[in-house]
MIMI-998872 format. One record per residue (C-alpha): residue in three letters; x negated, y, z negated. Coordinates in pm, whole numbers. Each point is the difference from the previous one (the first is absolute). Last residue first. Layout:
REC | aa | xx | yy | zz
REC | ALA | X | Y | Z .
...
END
This chain:
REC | aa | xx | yy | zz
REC | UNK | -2528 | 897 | 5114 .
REC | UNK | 191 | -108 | -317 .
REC | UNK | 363 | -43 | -5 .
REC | UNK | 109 | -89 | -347 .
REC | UNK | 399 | -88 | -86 .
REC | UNK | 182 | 258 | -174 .
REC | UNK | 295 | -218 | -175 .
REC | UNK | 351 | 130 | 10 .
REC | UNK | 147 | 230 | -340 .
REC | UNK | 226 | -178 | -170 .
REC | UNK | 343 | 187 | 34 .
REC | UNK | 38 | 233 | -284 .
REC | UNK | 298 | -66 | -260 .
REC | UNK | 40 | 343 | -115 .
REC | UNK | 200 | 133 | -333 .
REC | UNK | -313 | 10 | -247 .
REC | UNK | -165 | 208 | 222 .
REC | UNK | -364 | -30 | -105 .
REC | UNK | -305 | 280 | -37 .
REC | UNK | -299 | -192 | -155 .
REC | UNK | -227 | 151 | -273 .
REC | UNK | -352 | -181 | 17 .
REC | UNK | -213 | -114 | -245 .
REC | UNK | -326 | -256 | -31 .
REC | UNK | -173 | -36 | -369 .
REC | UNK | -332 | -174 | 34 .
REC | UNK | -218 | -241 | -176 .
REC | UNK | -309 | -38 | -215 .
REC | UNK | 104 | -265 | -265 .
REC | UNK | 52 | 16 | -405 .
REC | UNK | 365 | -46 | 96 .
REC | UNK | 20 | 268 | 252 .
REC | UNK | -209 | 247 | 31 .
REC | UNK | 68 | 296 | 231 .
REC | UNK | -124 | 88 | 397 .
REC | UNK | 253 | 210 | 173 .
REC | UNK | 154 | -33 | 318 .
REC | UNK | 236 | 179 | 121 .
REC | UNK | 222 | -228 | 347 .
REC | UNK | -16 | 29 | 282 .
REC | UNK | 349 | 17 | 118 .
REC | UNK | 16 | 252 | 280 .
REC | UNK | -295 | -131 | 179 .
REC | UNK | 184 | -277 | 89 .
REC | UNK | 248 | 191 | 240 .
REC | UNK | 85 | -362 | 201 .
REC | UNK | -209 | 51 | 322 .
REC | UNK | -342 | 23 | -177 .
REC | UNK | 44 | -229 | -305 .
REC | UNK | 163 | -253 | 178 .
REC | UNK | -314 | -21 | 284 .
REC | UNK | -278 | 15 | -286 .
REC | UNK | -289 | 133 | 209 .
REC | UNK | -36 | 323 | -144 .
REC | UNK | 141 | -122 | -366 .
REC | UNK | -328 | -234 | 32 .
REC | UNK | -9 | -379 | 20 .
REC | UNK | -248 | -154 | -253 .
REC | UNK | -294 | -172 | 123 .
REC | UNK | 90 | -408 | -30 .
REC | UNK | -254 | -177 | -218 .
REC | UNK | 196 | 91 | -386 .
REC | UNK | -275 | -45 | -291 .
REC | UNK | 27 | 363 | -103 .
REC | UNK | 367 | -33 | -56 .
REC | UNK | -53 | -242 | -316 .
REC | UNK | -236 | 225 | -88 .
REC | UNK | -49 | 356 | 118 .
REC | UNK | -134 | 163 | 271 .
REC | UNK | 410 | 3 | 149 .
REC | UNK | 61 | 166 | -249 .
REC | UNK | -170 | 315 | 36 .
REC | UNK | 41 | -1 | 380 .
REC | UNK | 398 | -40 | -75 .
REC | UNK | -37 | 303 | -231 .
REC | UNK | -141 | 244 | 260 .
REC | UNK | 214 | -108 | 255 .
REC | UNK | 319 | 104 | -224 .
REC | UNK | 290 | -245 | -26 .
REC | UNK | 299 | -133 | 190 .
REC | UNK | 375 | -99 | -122 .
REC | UNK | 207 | -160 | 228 .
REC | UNK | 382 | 36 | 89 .
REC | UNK | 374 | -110 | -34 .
REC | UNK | 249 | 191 | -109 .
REC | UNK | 351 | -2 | -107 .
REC | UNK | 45 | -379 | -6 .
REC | UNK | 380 | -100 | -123 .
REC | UNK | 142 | -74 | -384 .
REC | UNK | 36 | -381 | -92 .
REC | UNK | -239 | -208 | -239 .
REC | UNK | -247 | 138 | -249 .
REC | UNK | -253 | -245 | -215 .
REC | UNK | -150 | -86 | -361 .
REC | UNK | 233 | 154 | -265 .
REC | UNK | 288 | 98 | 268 .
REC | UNK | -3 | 229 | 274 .
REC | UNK | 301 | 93 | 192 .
REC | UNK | 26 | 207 | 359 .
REC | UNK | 67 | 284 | 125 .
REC | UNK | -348 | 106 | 143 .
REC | UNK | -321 | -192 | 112 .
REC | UNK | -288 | 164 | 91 .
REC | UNK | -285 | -194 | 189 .
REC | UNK | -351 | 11 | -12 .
REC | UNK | -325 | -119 | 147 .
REC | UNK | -328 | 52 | -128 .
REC | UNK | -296 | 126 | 264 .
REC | UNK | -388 | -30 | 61 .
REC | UNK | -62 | 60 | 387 .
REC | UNK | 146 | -271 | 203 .
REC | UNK | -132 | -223 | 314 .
REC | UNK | -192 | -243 | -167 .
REC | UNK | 32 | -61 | -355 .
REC | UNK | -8 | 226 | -310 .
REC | UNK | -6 | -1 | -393 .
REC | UNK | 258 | 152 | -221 .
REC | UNK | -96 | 180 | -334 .
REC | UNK | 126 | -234 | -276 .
REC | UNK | 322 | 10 | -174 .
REC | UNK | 207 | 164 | -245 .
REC | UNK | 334 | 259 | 109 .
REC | UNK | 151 | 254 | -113 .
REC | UNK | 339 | 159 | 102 .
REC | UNK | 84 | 350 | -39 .
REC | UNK | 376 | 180 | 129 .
REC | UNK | -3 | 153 | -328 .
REC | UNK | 305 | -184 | -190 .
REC | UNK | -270 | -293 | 119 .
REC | UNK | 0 | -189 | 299 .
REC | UNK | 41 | -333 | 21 .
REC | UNK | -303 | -267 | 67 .
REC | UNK | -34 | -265 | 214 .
REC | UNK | -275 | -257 | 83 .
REC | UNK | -260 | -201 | 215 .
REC | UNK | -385 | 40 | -43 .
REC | UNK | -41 | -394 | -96 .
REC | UNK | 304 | -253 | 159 .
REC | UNK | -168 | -290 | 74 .
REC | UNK | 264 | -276 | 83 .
REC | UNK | -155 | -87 | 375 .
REC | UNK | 19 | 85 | 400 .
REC | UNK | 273 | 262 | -28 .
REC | UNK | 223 | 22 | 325 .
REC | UNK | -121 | 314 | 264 .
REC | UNK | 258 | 302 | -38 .
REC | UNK | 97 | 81 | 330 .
REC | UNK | -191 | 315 | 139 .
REC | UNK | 288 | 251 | 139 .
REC | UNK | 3 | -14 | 408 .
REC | UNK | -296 | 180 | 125 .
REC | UNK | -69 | 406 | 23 .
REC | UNK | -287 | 65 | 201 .
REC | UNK | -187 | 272 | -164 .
REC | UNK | -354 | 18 | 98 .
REC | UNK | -351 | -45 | -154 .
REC | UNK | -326 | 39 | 92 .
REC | UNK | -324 | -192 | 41 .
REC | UNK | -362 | 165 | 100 .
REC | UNK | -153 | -207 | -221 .
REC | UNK | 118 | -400 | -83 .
REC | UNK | 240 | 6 | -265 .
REC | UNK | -44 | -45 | -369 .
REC | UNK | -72 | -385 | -141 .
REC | UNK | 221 | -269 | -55 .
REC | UNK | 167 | -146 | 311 .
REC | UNK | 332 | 185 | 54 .
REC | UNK | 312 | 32 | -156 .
REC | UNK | 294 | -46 | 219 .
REC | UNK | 144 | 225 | 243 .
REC | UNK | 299 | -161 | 62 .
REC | UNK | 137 | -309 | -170 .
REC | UNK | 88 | -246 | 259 .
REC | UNK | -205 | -256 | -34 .
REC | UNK | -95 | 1 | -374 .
REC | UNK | -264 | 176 | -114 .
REC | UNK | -368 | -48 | 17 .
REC | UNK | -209 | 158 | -312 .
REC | UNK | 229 | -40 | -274 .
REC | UNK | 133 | -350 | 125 .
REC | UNK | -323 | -102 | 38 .
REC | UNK | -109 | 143 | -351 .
REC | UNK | 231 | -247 | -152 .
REC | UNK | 5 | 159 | -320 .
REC | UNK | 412 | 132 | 49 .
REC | UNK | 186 | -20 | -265 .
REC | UNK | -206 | 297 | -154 .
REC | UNK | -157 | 197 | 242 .
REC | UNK | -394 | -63 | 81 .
REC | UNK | -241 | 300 | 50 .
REC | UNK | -296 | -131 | -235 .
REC | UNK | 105 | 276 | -272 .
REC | UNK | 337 | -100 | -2 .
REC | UNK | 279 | 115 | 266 .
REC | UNK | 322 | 175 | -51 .
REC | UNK | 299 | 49 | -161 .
REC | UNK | 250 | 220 | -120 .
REC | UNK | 441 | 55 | -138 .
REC | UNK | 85 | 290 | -83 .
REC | UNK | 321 | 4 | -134 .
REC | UNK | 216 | 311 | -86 .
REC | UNK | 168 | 67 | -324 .
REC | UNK | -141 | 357 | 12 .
REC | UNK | -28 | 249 | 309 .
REC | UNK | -151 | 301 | -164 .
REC | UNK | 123 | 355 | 168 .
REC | UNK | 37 | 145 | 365 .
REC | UNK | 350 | -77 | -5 .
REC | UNK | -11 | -89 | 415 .
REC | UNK | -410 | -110 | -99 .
REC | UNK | 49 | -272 | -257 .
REC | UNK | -356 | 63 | -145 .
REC | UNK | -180 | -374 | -77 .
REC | UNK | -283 | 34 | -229 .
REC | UNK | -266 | -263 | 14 .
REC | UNK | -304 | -128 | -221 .
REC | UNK | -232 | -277 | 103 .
REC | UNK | -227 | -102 | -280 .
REC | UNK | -295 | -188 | 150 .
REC | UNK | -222 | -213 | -122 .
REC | UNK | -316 | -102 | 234 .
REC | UNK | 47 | -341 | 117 .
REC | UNK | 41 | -368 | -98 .
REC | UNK | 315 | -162 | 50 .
REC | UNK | 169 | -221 | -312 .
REC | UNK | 360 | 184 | -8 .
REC | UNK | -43 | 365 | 85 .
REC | UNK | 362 | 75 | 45 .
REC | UNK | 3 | 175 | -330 .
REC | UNK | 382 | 201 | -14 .
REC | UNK | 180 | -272 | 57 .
REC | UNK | 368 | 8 | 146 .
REC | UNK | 29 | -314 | 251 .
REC | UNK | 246 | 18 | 279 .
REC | UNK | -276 | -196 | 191 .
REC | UNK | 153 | 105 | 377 .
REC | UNK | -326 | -133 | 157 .
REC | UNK | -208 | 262 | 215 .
REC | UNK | -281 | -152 | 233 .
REC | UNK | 120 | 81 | 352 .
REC | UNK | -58 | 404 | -41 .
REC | UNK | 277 | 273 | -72 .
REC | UNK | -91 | 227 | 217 .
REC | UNK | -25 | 389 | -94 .
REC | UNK | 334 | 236 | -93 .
REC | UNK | -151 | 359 | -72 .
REC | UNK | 34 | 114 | -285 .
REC | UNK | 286 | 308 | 8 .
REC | UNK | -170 | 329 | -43 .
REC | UNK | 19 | 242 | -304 .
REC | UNK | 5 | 427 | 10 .
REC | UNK | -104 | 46 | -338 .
REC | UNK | 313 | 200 | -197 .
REC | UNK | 236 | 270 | 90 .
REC | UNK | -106 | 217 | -277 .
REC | UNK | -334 | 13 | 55 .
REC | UNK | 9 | 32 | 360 .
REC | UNK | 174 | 351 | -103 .
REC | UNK | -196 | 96 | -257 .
REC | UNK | -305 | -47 | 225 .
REC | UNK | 183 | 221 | 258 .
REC | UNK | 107 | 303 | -198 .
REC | UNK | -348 | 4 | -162 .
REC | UNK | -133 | -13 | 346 .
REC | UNK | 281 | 221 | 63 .
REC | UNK | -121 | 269 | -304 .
REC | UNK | -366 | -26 | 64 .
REC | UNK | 13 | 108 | 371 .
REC | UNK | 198 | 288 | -115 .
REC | UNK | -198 | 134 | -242 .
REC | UNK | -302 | -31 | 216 .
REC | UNK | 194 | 221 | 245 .
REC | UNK | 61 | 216 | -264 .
REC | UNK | -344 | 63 | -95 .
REC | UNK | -102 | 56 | 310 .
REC | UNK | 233 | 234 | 101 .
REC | UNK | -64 | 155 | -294 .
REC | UNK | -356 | 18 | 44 .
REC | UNK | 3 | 133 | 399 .
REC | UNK | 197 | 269 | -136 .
REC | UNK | -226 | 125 | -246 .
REC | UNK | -264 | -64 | 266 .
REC | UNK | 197 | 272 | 220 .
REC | UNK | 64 | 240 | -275 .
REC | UNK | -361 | 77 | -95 .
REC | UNK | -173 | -199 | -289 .
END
């Protein structure tokens, strides 16, 4: 070896040094300081939420439907640690696409006047339509229609920031890609069978995977549903309200003897924030 490719080889060898050493630097470094986390983002509320108050971990009830064990962590993001003692508080449609309190499918399907953007007839868009954002006044809540109450409830978080829930996988109706709602409730009391006081630190909606809604959706009770499901491309709150950031992982488990799934999601909250609800997207289609 003459004197030139010894040099070339400890250059070399050096330089590869080197480049180990800060990535070594730098991956200790990110280490350290933790995951870099993101605040949820704040979706619509909805018109069919009812301030239950009720703490049940099965919200099931009598409603037929693939069982589904919905598991959250909440992550209070200014600590950047668990956020325990907080309540989160879901609901959302069976497998036939009806809310609880409110089986009127008319009411479902055609809003009240003055409640913008409402749900459309059942079935996905016609081709070729899009979407915009045109931000509308905040959707009133529309007044429940009966005493049902199935797929409704509160939990509070464990020491953990966790929070389980059992139910069924959701259904769908025109207009909406598969979705639970949620709020987060903070401050407040909770007794053996409710919670009372506190503020809303977050409202939002939970999504999952294409590739799992197909799979249920071939399946009885769900199977026998005549609209066509409504797609995450054509679901207007899903689009211009971050959705994609809260699908959800999906896992199929048994449960109870049963094939079923287990749905998670971590959720990045500020406990201290009282966001303004966020204004409807109403549907332009072209």
């Amino acid at each position: 070896m003459n004197r030139r490719e010894c040099l070339h080889l400890i250059t070399g060898s050096v330089l590869a040094l080197g480049a180990g050493f800060l990535a070594r630097f730098s991956w200790e470094r990110e280490t350290q300081q933790g995951p870099k986390a993101a605040l949820t983002p704040e979706m619509e509320e909805g018109p069919f939420y009812i301030d239950l108050h009720q703490l049940r971990r099965d919200i099931t009830e009598d409603r037929p439907g693939i069982p589904l064990r919905l598991r959250l962590t909440l992550v209070d993001l200014p600590q950047n640690a668990p956020l325990p003692d907080a309540a989160v508080d879901i609901w959302h449609c069976d497998a036939s696409g009806e809310y609880s309190g409110y089986r009127d499918a008319r009411n479902r399907l055609h809003p009240p006047p003055g409640y913008p953007g409402g749900h459309q007839s059942p079935g996905p868009p016609a081709s070729g339509a899009n979407f915009a954002e045109h931000p509308a006044p905040a959707a009133p809540r529309c007044a429940p229609t009966d005493a049902t109450r199935f797929l409704r409830g509160l939990q509070v978080t464990d020491a953990n920031g966790v929070v389980e829930f059992r139910t069924i996988y959701p259904g769908w109706y025109g207009g909406r890609d598969i979705h639970i709602h949620l709020k987060v409730h903070v401050a407040g009391n909770d007794t053996s069978n409710d919670y009372q006081g506190g503020h809303v630190c977050h409202v939002g909606q939970l999504f999952f995977p294409d590739e799992i809604n197909d799979r249920v959706a071939q399946t009885a009770p769900y199977s026998a549903r005549l609209p066509m499901r409504t797609l995450k491309v054509q679901d207007p709150v899903y689009l211009a309200e971050h959705g994609e950031q809260t699908v959800m992982k999906v896992t199929p488990e048994q449960i109870d003897g049963r094939d079923g799934y287990l749905a998670e999601i971590t959720l990045g909250i500020n406990p201290a924030t009282q966001p303004a609800p966020v204004p409807r997207v109403s549907r332009k289609i072209s």
